[in-house]
N, C-alpha and C positions, 0 to 999 in steps of 0.2 A: 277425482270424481267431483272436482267444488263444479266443474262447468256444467255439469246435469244436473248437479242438486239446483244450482240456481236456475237451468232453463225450466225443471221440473216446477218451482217454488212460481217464475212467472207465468207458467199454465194454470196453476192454482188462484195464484192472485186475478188475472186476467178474468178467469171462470168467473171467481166468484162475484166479480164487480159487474159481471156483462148478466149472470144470475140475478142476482139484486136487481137491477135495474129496469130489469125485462118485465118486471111486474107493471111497471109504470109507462110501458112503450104500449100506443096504440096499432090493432090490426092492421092497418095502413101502412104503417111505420117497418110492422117486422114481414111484410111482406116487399118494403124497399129494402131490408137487410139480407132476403132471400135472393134476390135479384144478385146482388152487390158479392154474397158471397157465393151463389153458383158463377159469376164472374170470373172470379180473382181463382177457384178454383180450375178455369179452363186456360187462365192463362200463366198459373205456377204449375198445372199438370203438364200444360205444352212447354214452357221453359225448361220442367225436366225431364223431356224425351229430347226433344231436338238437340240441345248442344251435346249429347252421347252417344245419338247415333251417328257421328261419325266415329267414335272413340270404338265400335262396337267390335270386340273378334269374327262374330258370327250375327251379321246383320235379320238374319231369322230367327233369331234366337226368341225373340219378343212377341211373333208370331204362333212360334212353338208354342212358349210358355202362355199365352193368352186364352191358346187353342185346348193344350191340356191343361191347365188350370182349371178351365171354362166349363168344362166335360165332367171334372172332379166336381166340380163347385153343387156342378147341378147336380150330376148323380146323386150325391149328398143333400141335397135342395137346402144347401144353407140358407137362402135368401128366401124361403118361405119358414124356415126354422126362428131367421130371426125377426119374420114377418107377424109369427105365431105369440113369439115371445113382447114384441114390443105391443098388440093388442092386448094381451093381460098386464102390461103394465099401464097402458093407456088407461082400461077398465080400471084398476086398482086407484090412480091416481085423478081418476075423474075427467081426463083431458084426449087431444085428440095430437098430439105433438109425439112426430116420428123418432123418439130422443137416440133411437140407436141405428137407426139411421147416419143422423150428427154423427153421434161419437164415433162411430166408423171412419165418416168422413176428415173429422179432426184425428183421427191417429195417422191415417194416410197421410193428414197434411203435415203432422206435428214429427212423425216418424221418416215418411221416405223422402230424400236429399242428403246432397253431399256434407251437409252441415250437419246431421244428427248421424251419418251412418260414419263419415271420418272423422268428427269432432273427438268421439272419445278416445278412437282411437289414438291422436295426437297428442291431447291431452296423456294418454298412458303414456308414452313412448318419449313423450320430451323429456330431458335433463333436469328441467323445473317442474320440480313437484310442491310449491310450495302450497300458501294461500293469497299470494298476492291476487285482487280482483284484475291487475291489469297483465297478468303474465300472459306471453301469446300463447303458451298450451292452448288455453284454453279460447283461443279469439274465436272461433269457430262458434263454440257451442253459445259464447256471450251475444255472438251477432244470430244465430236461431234463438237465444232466449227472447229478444228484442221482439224478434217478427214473433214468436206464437205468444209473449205478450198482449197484440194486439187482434192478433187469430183469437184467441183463448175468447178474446171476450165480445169477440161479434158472433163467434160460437154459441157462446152462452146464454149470452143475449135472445139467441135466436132458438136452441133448443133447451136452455136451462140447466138445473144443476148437472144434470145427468154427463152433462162433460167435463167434471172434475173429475171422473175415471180415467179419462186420458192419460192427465199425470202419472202414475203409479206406471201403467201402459208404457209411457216415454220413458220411465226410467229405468225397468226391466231393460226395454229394446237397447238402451245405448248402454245400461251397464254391461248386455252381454257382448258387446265389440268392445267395451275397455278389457272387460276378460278376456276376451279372445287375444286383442294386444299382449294381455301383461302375462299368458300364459305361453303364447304363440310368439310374442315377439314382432311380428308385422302384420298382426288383426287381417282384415278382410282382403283379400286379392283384388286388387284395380280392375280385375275384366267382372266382375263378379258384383263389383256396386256398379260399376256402368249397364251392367243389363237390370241389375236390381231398380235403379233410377229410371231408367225407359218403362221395363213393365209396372212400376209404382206410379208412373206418372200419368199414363194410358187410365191407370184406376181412377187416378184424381179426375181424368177430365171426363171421364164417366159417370163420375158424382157430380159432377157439374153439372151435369146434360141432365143429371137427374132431379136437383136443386130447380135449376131453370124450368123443369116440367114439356125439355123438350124430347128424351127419350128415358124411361126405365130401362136402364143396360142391365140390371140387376147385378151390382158391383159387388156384393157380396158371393155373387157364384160366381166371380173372378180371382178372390181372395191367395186360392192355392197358387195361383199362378206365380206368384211370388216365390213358393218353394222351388219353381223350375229351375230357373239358372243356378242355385243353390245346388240343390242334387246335381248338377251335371254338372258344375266346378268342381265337386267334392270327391266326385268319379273322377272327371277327370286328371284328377292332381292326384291321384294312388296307382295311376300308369304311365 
């Protein structure tokens, strides 16, 4: 578990130096960080669909799951749930900043890829369990702590503390694939993060779209969609 506590610890750090800081950044400025990160989220959401759809069992599968996801989402009407909730915290805190929005955004980004969804995994599973900082178990989740590092704190920067909840978020997610590994043996099924990374990533570049202010996809009533390939690996593999 050392490789999540530290990618966990550089979410934390990250945050809170991009928090800090944010006080002293003028409107101008956090509206080029707006820019810069509805960006980088359109072209890490597209880096992780394209190189899996060719890996994919069931090339519809992303379609499926976007379509029923999409249908749940809304019925549910998460995305005015969490529309409702982030104006009483705006009200409460005097401001007009979307902060759960962000932190949506940053768990998408902090959570779905190959680096937080096999990292633990490998980490469980390798021979070396030690605490060397340089053992390869753990290379994986060292090179995601790196990147959300620098994610963490243009995050923060941009919507404040409210994305130190992240962390806590990232390390449930990946301690439950080291459990999965270490009770299971070989954690998550190959075909099963391949579509999990397509439709995670179709999310990110949706919050892109939404950051940039060129469409409201309403990412949040996309959410379930995640659970789709999930359930239907989970059936599938008990026939």
């Amino acid at each position: 578990m050392l490789g999540t506590i530290v990618n966990t610890s550089t979410i934390l750090i990250g945050g809170t130096f991009g928090a800090i800081v944010r006080t002293g950044i003028g409107e101008k400025y956090k509206k080029t960080l707006f820019t810069a990160l509805g960006l980088c989220c359109l072209v890490l959401g597209i880096n992780a669909c394209l190189p899996n759809m060719a890996k994919s069992e069931f090339p519809v599968m992303f379609i499926l799951s976007l379509a029923i996801g999409g249908l749940v989402g809304t019925k549910l009407n998460l995305a005015g749930r969490i529309d409702k909730l982030n104006d009483k915290l705006n009200k409460r805190n005097g401001n007009e900043n979307n902060g759960l929005q962000g932190l949506m955004t940053g768990v998408l980004l902090y959570c779905i890829g190959t680096f937080s969804i096999v990292g633990p995994v490998l980490s469980c599973l390798s021979p070396s369990q030690g605490w060397d900082i340089g053992e390869s178990a753990n290379t994986y989740l060292y090179t995601n702590a790196t990147l959300d590092l620098v994610t963490s704190a243009v995050l923060a920067a941009t919507y404040g503390w409210i994305m130190l909840w992240a962390a806590p978020i990232l390390f449930c997610w990946q301690g439950l694939f080291y459990a999965i590994a270490y009770f299971f043996g070989d954690g998550m099924p190959e075909p099963m993060r391949v579509e999990l990374s397509i439709v995670g990533g179709v999310l990110i570049v949706s919050s892109g779209l939404g950051i940039l202010g060129i469409k409201d996809c309403k990412t949040v009533n996309l959410l379930p969609s995640l659970l789709v390939p999930i359930i239907f690996y989970l059936v599938k593999n008990l026939f």
